[in-house]
N, CA, C and O atoms as a Tripos MOL2 file, in Angstrom:
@<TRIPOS>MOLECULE
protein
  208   207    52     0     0
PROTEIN
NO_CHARGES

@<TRIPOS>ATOM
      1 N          20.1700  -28.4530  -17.0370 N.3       1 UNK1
      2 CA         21.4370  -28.0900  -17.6370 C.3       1 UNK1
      3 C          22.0990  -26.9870  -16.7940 C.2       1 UNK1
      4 O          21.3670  -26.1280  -16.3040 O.2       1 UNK1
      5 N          23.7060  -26.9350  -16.5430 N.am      2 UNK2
      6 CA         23.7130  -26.0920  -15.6360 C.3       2 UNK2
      7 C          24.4470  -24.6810  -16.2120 C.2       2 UNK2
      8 O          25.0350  -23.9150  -15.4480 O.2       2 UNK2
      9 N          24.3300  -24.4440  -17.6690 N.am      3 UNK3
     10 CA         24.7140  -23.9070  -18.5690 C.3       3 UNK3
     11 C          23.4120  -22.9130  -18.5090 C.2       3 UNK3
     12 O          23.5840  -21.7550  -18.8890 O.2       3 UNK3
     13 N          22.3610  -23.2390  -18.1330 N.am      4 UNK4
     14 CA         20.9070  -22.6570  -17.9790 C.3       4 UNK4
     15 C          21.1960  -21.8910  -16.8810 C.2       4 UNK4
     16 O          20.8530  -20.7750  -17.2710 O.2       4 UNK4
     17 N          21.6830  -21.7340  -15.5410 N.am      5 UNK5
     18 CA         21.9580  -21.2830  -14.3260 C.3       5 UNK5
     19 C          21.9970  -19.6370  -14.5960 C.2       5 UNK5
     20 O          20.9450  -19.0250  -14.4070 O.2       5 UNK5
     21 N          22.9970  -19.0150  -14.9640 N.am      6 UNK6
     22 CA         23.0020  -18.1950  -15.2710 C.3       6 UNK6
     23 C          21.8540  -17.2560  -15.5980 C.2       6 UNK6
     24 O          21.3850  -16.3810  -14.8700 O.2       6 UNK6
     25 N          21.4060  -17.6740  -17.1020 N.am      7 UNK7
     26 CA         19.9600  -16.9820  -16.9030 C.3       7 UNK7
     27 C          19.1110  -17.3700  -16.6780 C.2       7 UNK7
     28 O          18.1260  -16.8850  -17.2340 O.2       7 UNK7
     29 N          18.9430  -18.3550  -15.8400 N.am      8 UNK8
     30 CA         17.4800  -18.1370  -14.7880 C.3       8 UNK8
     31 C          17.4580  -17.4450  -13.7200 C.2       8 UNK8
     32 O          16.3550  -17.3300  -13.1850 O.2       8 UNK8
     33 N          18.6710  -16.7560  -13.0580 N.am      9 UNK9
     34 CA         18.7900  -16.3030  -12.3350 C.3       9 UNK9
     35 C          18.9150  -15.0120  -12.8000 C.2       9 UNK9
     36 O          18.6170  -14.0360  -12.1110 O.2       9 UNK9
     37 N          19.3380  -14.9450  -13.9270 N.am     10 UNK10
     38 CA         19.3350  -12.9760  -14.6150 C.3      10 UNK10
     39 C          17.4610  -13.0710  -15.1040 C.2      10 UNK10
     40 O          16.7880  -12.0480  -15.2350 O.2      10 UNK10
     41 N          17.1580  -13.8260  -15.2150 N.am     11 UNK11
     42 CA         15.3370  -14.1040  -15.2550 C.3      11 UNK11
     43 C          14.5760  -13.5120  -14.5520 C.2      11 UNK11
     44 O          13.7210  -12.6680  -14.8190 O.2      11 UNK11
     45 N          14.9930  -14.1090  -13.3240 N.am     12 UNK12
     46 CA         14.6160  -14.0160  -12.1560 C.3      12 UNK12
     47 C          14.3900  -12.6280  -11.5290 C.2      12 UNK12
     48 O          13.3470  -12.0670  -11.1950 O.2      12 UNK12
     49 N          16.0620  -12.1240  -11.4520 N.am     13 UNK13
     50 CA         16.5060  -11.0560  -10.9210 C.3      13 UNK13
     51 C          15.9870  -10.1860  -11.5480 C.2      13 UNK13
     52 O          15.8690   -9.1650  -10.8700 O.2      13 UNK13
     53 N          15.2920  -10.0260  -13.3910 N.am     14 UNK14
     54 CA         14.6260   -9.0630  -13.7040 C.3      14 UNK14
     55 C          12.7570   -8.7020  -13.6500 C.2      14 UNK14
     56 O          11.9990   -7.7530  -13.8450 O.2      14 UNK14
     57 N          12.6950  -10.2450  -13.2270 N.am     15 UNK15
     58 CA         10.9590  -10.3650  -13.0940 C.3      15 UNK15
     59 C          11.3930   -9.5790  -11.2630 C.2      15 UNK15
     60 O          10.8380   -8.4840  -11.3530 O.2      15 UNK15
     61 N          11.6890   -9.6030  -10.6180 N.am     16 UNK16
     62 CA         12.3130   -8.8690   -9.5820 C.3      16 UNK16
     63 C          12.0520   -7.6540   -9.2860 C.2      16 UNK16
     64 O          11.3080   -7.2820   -8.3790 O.2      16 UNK16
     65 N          12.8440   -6.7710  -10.2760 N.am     17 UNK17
     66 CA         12.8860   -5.7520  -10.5990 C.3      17 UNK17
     67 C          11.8190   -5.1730  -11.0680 C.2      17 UNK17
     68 O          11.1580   -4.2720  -10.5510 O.2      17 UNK17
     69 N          11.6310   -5.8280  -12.2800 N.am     18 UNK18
     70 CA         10.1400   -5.3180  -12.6520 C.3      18 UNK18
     71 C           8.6890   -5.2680  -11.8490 C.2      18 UNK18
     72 O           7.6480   -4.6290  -12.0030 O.2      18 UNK18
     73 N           9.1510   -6.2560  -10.9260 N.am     19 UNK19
     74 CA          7.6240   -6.4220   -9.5630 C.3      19 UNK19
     75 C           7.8480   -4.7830   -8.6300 C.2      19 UNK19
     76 O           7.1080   -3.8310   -8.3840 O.2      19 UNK19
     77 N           9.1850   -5.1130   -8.3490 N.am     20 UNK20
     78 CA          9.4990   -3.5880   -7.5170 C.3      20 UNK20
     79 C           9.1390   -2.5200   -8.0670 C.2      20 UNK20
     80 O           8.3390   -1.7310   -7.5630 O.2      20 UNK20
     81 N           9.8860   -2.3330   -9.5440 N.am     21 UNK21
     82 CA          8.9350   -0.9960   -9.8090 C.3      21 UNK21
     83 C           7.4220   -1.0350  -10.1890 C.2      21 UNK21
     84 O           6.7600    0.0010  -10.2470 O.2      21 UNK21
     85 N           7.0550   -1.9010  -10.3700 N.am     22 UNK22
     86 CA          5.1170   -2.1110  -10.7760 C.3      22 UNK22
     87 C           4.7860   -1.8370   -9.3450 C.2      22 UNK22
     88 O           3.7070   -1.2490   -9.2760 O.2      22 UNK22
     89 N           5.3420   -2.0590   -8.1560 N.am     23 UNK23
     90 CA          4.9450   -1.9470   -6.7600 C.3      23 UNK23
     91 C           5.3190   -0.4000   -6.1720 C.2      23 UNK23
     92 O           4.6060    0.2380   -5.3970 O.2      23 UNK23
     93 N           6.2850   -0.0710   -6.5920 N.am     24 UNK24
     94 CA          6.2690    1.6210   -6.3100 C.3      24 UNK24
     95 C           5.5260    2.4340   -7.2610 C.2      24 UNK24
     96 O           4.6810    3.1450   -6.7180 O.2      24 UNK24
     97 N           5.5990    2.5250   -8.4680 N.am     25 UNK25
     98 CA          4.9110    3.1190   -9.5930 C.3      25 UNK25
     99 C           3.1840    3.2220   -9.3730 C.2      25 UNK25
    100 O           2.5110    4.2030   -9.6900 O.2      25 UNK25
    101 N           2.6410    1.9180   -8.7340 N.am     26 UNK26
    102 CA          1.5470    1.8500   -8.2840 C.3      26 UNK26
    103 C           0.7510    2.6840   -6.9030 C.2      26 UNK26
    104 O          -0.3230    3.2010   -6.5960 O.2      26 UNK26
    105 N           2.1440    2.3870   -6.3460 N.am     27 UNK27
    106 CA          1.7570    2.6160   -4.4760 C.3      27 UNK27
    107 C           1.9990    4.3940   -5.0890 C.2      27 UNK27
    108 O           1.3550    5.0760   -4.2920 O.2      27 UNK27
    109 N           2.4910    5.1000   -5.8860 N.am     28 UNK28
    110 CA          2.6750    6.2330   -6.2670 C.3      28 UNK28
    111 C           1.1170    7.3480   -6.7270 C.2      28 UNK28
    112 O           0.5440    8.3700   -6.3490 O.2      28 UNK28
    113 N           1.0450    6.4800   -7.5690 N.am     29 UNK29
    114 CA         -0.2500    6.4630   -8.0560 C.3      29 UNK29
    115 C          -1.2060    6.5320   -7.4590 C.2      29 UNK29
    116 O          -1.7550    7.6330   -7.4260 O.2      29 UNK29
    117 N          -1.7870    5.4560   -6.7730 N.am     30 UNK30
    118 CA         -2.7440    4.7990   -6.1110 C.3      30 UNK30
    119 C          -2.9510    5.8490   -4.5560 C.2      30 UNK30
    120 O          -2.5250    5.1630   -3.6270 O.2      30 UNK30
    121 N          -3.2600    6.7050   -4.2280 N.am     31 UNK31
    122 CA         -2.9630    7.2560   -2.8770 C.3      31 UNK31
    123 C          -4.5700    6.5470   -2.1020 C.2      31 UNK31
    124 O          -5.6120    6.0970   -2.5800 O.2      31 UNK31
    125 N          -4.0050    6.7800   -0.5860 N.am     32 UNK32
    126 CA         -4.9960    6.1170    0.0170 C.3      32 UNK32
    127 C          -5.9630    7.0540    0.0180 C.2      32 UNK32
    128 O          -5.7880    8.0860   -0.6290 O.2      32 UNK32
    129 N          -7.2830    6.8200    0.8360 N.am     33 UNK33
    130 CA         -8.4010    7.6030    1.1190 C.3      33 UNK33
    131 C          -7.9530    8.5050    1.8450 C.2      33 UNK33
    132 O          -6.9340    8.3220    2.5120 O.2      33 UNK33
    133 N          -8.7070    9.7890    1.8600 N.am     34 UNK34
    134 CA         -8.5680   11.0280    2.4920 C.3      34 UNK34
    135 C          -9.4920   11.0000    3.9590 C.2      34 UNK34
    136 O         -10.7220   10.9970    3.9140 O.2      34 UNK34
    137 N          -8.7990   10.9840    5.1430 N.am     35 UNK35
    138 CA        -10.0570   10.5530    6.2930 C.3      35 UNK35
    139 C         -10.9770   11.9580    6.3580 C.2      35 UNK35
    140 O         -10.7220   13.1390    6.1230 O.2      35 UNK35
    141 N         -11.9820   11.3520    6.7250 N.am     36 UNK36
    142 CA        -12.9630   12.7300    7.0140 C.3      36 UNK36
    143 C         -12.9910   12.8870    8.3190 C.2      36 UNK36
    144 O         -12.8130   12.1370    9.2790 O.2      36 UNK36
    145 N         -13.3810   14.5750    8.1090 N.am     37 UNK37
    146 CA        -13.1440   14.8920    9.4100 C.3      37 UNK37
    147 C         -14.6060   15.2150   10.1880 C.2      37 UNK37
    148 O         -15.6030   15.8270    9.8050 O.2      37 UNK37
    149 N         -14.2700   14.4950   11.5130 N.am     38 UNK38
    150 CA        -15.0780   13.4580   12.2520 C.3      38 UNK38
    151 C         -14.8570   14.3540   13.0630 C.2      38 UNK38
    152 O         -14.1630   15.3520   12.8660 O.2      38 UNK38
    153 N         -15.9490   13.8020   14.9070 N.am     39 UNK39
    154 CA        -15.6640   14.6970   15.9040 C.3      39 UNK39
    155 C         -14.7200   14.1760   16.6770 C.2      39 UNK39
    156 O         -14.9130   13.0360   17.0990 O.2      39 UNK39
    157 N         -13.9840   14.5980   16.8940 N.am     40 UNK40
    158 CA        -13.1880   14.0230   18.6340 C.3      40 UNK40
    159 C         -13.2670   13.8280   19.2280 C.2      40 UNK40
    160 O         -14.1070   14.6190   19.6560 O.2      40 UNK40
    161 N         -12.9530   12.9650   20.2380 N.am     41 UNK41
    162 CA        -13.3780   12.3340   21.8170 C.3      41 UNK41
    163 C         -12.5680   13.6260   22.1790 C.2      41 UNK41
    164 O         -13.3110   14.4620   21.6640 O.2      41 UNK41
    165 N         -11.6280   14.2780   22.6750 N.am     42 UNK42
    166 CA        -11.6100   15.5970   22.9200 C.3      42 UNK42
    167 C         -12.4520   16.6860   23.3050 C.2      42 UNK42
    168 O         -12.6160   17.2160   24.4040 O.2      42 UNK42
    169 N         -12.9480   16.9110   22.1980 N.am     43 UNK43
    170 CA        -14.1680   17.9510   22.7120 C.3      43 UNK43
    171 C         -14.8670   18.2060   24.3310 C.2      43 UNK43
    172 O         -14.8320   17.2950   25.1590 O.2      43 UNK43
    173 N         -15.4170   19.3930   24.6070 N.am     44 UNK44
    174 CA        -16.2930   19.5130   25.8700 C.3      44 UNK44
    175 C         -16.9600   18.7590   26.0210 C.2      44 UNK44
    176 O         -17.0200   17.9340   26.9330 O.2      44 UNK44
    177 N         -17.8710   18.9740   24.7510 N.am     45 UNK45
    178 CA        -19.5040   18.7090   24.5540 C.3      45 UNK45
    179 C         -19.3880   17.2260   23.7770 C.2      45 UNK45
    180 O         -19.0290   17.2050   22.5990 O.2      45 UNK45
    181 N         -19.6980   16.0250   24.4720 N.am     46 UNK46
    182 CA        -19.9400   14.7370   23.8000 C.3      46 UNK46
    183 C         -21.4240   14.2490   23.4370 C.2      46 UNK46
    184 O         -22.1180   13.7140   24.3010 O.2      46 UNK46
    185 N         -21.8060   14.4150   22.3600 N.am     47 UNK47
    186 CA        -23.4720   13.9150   22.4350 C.3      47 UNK47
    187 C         -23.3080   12.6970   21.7610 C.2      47 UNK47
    188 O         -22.6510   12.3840   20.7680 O.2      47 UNK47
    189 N         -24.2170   11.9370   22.6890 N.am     48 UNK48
    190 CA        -25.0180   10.6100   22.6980 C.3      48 UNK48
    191 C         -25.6360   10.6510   21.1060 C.2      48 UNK48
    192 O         -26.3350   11.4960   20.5490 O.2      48 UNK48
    193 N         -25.2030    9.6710   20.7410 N.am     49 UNK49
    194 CA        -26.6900    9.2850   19.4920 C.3      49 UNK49
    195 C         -27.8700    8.3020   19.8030 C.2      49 UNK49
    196 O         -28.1930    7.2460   19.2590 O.2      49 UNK49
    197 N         -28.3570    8.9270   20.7520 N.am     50 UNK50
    198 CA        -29.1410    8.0880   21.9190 C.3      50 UNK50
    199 C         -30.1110    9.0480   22.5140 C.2      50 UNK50
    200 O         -29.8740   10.2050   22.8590 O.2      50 UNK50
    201 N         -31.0830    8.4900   22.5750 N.am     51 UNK51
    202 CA        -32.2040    9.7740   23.8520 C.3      51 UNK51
    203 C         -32.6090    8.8500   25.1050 C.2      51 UNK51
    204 O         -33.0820    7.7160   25.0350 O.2      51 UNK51
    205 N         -32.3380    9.5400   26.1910 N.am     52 UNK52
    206 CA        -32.5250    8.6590   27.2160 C.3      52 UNK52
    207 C         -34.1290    9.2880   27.4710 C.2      52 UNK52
    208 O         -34.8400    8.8220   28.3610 O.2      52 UNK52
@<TRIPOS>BOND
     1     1     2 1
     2     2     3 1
     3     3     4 2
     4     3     5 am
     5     5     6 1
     6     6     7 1
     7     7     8 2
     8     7     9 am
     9     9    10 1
    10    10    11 1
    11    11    12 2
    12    11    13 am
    13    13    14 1
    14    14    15 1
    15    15    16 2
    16    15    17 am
    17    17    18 1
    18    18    19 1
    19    19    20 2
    20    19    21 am
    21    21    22 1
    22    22    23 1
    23    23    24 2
    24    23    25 am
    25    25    26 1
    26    26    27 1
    27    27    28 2
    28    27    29 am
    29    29    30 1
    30    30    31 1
    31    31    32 2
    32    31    33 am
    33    33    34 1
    34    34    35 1
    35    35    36 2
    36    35    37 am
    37    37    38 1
    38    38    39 1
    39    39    40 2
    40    39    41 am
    41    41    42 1
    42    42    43 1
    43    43    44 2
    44    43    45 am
    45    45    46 1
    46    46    47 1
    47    47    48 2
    48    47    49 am
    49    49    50 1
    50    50    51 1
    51    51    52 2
    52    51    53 am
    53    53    54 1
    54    54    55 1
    55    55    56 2
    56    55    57 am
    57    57    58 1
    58    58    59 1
    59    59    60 2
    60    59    61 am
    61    61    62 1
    62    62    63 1
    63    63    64 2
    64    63    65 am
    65    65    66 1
    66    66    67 1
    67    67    68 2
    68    67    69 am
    69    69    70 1
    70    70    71 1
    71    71    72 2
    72    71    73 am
    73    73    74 1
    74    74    75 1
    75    75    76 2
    76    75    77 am
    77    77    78 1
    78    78    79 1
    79    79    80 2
    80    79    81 am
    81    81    82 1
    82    82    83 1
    83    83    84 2
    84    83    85 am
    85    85    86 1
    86    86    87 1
    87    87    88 2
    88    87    89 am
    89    89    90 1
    90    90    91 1
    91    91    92 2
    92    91    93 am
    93    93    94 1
    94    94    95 1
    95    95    96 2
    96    95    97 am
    97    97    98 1
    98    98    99 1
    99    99   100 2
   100    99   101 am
   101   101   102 1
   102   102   103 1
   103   103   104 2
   104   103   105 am
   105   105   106 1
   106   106   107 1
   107   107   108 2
   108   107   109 am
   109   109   110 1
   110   110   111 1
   111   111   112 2
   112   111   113 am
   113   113   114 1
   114   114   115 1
   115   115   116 2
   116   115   117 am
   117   117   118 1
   118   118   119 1
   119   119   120 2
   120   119   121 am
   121   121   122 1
   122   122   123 1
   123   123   124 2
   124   123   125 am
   125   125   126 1
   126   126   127 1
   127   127   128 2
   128   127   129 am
   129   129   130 1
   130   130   131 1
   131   131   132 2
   132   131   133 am
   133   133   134 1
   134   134   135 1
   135   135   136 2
   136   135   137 am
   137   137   138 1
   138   138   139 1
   139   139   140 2
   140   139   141 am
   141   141   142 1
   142   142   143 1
   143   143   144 2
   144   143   145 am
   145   145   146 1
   146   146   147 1
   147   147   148 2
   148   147   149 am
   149   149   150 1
   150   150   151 1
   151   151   152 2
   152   151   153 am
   153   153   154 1
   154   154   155 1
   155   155   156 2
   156   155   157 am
   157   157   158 1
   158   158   159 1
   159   159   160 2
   160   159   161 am
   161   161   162 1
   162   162   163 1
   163   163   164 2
   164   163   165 am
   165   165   166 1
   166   166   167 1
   167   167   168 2
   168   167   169 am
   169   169   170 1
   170   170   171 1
   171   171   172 2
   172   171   173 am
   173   173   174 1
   174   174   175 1
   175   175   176 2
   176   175   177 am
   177   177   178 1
   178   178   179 1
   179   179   180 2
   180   179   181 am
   181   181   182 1
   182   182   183 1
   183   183   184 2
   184   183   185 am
   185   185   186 1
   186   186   187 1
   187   187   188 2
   188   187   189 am
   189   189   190 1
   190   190   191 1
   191   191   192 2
   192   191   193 am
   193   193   194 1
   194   194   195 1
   195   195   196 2
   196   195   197 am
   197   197   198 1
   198   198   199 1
   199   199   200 2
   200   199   201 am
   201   201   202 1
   202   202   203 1
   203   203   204 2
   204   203   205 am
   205   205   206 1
   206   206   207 1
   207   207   208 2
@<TRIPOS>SUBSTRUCTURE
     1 UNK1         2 RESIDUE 1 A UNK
     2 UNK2         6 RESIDUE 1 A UNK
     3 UNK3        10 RESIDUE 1 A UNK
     4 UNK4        14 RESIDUE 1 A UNK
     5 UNK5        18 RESIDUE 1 A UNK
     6 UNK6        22 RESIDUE 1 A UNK
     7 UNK7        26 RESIDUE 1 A UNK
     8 UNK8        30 RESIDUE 1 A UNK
     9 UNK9        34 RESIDUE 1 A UNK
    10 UNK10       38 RESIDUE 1 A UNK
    11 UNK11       42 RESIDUE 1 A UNK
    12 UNK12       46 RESIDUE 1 A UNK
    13 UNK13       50 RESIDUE 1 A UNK
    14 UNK14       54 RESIDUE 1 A UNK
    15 UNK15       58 RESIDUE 1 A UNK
    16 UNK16       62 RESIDUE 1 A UNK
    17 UNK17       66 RESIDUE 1 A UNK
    18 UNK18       70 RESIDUE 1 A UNK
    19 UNK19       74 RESIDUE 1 A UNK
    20 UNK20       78 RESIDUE 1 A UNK
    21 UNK21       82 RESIDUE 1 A UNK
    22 UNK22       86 RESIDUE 1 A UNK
    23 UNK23       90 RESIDUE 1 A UNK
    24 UNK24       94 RESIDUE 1 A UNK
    25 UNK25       98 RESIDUE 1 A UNK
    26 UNK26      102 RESIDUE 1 A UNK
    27 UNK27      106 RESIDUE 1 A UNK
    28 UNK28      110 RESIDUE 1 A UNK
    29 UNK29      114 RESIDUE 1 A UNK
    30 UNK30      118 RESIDUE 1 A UNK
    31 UNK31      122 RESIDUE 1 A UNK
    32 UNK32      126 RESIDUE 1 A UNK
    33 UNK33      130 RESIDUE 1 A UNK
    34 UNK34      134 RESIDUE 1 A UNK
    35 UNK35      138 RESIDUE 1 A UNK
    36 UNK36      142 RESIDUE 1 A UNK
    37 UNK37      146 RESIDUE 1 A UNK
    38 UNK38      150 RESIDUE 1 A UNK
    39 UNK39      154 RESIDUE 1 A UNK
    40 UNK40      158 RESIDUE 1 A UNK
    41 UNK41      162 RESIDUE 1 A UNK
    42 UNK42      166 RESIDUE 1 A UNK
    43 UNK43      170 RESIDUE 1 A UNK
    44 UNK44      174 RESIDUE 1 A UNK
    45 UNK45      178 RESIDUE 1 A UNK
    46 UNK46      182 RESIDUE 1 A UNK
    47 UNK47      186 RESIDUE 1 A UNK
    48 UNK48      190 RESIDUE 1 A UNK
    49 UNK49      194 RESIDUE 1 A UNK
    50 UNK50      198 RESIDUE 1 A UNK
    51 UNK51      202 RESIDUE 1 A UNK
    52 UNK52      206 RESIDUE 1 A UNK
């Protein structure tokens, strides 16, 4: 029916909306892991985890 057009597309456009904010609200929330702190290839001194 093309009397239906209308709101399937205002349907649409609000399942939409609602994904976007469930997707920021989340990514808000949700923070990533905290890296640990590791040694650097930088450093002077590089030791082997190895014994020759």
């Amino acid at each position: 029916m093309p009397q239906m057009a209308p709101l399937y597309w205002l349907y649409l456009f609000s399942f939409f909306l609602f994904s976007l904010t469930l997707f920021f609200v989340l990514n808000y929330f949700i923070k990533p892991f905290d890296k640990m702190p590791s040694l650097s290839y930088d450093n002077k001194i590089y030791f082997k985890p190895w014994k020759l």
